[in-house]
N, C-alpha and C positions, 0 to 999 in steps of 0.2 A: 745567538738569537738576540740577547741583551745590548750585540756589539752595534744590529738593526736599527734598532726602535730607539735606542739614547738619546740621537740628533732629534727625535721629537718628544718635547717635555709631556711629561703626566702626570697624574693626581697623584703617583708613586715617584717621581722624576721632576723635582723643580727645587726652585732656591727655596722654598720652605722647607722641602724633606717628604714626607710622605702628608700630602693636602688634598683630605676626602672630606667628603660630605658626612660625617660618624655616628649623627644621625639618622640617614638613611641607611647607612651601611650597619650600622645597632640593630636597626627593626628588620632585615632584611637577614642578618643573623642569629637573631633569636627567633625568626620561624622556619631558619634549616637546623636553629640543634634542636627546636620544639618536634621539627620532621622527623631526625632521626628517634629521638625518642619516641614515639608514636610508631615509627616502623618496628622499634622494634620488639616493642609490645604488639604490636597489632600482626603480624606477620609469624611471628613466634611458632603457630600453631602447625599453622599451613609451613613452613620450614620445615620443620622436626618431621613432617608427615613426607614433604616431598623430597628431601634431603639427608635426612638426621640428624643434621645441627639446625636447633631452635636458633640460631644467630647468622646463618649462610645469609639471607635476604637481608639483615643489616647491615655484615660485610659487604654484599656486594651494593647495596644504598650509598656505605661510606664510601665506596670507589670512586660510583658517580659523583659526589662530595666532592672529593679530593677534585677529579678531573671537572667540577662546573667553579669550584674556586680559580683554579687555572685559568679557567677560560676568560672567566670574570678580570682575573689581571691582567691578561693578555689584550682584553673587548677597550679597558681602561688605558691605554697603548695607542692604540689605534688613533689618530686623529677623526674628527667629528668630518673633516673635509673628505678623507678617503672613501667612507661610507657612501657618500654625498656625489664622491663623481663615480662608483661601483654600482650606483642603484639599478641602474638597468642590464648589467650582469649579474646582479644578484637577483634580478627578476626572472633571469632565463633559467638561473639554478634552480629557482625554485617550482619551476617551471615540470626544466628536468627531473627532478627529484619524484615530485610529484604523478608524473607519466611511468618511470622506473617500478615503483612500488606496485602498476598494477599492472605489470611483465610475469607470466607465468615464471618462475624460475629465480625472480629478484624479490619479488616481495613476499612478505610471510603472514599467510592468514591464520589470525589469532579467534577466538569467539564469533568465527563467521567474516573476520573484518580486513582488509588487507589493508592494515596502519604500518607499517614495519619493513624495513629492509634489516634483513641478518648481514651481520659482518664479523664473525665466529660466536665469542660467546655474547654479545652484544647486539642488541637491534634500535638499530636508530627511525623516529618516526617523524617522516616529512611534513608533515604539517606542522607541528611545532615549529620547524624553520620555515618555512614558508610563510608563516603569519607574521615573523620577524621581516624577513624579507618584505615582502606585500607594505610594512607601515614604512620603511627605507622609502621605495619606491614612491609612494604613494607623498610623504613628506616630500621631496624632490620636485614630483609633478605641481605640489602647491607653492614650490618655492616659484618655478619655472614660468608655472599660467596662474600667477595669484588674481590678475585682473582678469581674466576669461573666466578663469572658477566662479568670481564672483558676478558678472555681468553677464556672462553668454549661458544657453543651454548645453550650446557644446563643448564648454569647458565642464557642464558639469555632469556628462554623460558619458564623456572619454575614457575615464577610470572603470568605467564599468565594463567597456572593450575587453580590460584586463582582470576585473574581477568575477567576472559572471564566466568565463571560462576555468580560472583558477579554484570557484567555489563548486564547478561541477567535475573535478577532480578527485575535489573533495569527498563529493556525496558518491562518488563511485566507487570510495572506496569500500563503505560506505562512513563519512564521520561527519553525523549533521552537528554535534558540539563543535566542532570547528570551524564549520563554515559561520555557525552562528557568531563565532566571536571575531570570526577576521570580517565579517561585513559590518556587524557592530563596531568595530574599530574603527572601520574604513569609512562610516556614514558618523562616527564623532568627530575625526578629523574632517572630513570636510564642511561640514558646518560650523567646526571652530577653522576653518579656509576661507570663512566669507559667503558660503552657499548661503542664498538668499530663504528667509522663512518659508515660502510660500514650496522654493524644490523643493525643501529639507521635509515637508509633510508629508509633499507628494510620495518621497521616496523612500519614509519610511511607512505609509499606505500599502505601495508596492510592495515594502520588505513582507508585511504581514500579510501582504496577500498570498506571497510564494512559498510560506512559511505553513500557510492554510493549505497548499495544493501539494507540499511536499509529502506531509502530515497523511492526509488522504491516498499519497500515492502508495505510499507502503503499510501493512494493515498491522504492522506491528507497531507502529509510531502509532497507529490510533489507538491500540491495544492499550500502550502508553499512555496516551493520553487519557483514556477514558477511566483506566485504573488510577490512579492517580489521585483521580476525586474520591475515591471511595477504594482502597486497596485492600479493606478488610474484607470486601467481596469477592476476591478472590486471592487468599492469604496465601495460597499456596501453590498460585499458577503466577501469571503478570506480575498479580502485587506481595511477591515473594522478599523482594529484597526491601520496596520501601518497609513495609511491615515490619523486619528485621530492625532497621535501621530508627525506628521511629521506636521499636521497643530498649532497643540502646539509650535513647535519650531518655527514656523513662523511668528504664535503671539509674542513670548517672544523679538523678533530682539536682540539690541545689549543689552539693560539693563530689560528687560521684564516689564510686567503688572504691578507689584507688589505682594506682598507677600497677598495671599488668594483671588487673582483676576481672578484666574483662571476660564476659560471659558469649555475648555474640560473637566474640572473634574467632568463638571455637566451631568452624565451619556450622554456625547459625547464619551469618550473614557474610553474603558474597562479595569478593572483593574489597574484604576488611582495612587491606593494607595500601589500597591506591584511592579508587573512584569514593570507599564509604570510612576512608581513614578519620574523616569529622566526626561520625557516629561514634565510632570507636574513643577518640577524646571526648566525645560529650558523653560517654559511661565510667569513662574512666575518671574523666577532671569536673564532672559537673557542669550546670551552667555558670557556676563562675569560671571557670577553666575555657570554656568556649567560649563567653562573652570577653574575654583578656583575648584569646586568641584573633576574634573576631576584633578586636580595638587594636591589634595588635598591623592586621591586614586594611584595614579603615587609616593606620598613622602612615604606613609604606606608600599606601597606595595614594593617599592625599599628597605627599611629600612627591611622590612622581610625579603629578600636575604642577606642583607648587616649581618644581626644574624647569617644566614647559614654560609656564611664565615667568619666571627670571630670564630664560634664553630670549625671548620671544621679548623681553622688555630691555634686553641688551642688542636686540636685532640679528639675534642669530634665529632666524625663523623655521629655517632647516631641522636644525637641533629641537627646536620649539614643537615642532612638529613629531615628529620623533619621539621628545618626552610624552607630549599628550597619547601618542600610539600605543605606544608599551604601557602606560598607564591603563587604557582603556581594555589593553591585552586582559592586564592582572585582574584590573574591575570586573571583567565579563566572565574569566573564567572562576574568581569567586563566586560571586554569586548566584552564577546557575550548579557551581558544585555543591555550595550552602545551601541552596532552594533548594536541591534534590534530595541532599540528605535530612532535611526539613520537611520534607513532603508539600512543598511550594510548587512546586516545577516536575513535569516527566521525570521519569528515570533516564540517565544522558550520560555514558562514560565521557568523564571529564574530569583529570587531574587539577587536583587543588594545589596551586600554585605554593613550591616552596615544600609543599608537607606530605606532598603521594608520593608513594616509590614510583620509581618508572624514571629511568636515566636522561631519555631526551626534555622529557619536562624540568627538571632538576637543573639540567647543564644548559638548556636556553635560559630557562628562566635566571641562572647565573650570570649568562653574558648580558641579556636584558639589564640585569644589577650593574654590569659595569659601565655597558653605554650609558645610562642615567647619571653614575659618577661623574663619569668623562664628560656629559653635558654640561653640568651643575660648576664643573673646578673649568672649562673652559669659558661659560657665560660667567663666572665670578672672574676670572682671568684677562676676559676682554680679549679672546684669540680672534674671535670673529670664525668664518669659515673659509680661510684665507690660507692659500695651499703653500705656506712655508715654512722651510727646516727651519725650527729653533736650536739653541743650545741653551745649557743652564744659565748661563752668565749671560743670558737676555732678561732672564724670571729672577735675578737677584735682589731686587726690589719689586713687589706685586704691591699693589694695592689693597688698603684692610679690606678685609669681609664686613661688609656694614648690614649683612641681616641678622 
């Protein structure tokens, strides 16, 4: 495998020796061993019940672990160019993927949901790739028509060809947190593409318009929504889990219980260990414990834009594109996990990046970390997106890091 990938240098692979970003790669590892800690507190209960080992669901956390660090070295391998000329079979995977899951027979409904393809003891869930994919894509197209995007209307209506079929995939499975964050994505990149003010309001009018008729269409979204503002109105129906979740943060006060003191996790509050894993740290650690957490996802995620524009001011705009994607991934799917476990926002199954059990979030969200790397050491590098083999002894002299 190693004998592969050598002729192209990486942030693991160059005349420096092992040349990462160790700031990002710092902040990006203390909120996976902050995650497993939390799983495996938080999971403990629900283990022991459905297994008899209180620690099964953190072995098998560490597994994904193991296999999304891999992936992560492997994604940091990969040239930025390959990506770059793959986009549009990486759009039909995700295509396919997408269509699969909702095959009688291929896909596996969980809580009503068809998110999951089985592949023995493990289920992988297409949207998480797919939203990876979609910002590839979508980067390419703005490399491709960056003056159509920004002058024409049908530069800037193309994309939607392929996203408005993509995000009704989505909702069939049914996963409106997903579709939410890959059109979020897809409406930041293109107004940092050059979409002019006057689309960029238009379209996100539109967003909030489909957003309002989605809402209405199914009566449990409004169920949702309506609880939300007031969940003590119905503590024990709809607004079961925020209530839970909001009496978590109320236990934790300023420095919390302690680490494995938690009281919610003991099936008081559902889905302790993935979607309400923040609840669960704001009883345990306090709100200083979740306000570091939270600074902690604010340094990562600012550092991911801060890649976009270094690429983007090296003229790799691809790459640029790219970082601001994934950035925008991590920001959306924050913040509406925060909201919710806040009581900000609907109740929305949606993994919090880095810290919920759940494997396919875990191991994108790993390769996400290494394309970022691979941006950051090839815009400090000066590779450009320039489809050629290197060797070491081209990278024997690099130029200093001057940020």
């Amino acid at each position: 495998m190693f004998g592969v990938i050598k002729p192209f240098p990486s942030p693991l692979i160059s005349g420096r020796g092992i040349d990462i970003d160790f700031a990002m790669l710092a902040g990006c590892l203390a909120l996976l061993g902050l995650g497993l800690v939390m799983i495996t507190s938080a999971s403990s209960e629900v283990a022991a019940v459905n297994s008899g080992n209180s620690l099964s669901m953190m072995i098998r956390h560490l597994v994904y672990l193991v296999i999304g660090i891999g992936t992560c070295i492997v994604t940091m391998m990969v040239p930025i160019a390959t990506w770059q000329r793959l986009g549009g079979t990486l759009l039909i995977a995700a295509f396919g993927l997408l269509v699969m899951v909702l095959l009688p027979g291929i896909g596996r409904e969980v809580n009503g949901s068809m998110r999951w393809i089985g592949f023995g003891m493990f289920n992988v869930q297409p949207s998480e790739i797919a939203k990876v994919f979609v910002v590839i894509f979508l980067a390419g197209y703005l490399v491709r028509r960056q003056q159509e995007v920004r002058d024409s209307w049908m530069g800037f209506f193309k994309p939607f060809f392929v996203l408005l079929p993509m995000a009704g995939l989505l909702l069939m499975e049914p996963d409106f947190g997903a579709t939410v964050v890959m059109m979020g994505a897809a409406a930041a990149m293109l107004f940092l593409g050059g979409v002019g003010l006057f689309r960029f309001a238009l379209m996100v009018a539109l967003a909030v318009g489909a957003v309002f008729v989605l809402v209405q269409a199914q009566p449990y979204r409004m169920a949702r929504l309506i609880t939300f503002t007031d969940p003590w109105s119905d503590q024990f129906g709809s607004g079961y889990q925020l209530t839970q979740a909001l009496i978590a943060f109320g236990r934790g006060q300023w420095f919390g219980v302690g680490l494995g003191n938690s009281v919610q996790k003991q099936f008081y509050l559902p889905e302790a260990h993935t979607d309400f894993v923040f609840s669960v740290l704001a009883e345990e650690l306090g709100v200083i414990g979740s306000l570091c957490t939270v600074a902690l996802f604010v340094f990562v995620c600012i550092r991911g834009m801060y890649i976009g524009y270094w690429a983007e001011r090296a003229k790799q705009y691809f790459a640029a594109y790219v970082a601001y994607g994934l950035s925008f991934l991590w920001i959306g799917q924050f913040l509406i996990n925060i909201g919710v476990n806040v009581g900000l926002l609907p109740t929305k199954g949606l993994t919090l990046p880095f810290l919920s059990y759940g494997g396919s979030s875990l191991v994108i969200c790993c390769a996400c970390l290494g394309l970022l790397l691979r941006i950051e050491w090839e815009s400090r590098s000066h590779l450009g997106s320039e489809e050629v083999e290197f060797s070491e002894s081209d990278f024997a002299e690099e130029t200093p890091n001057g940020r």
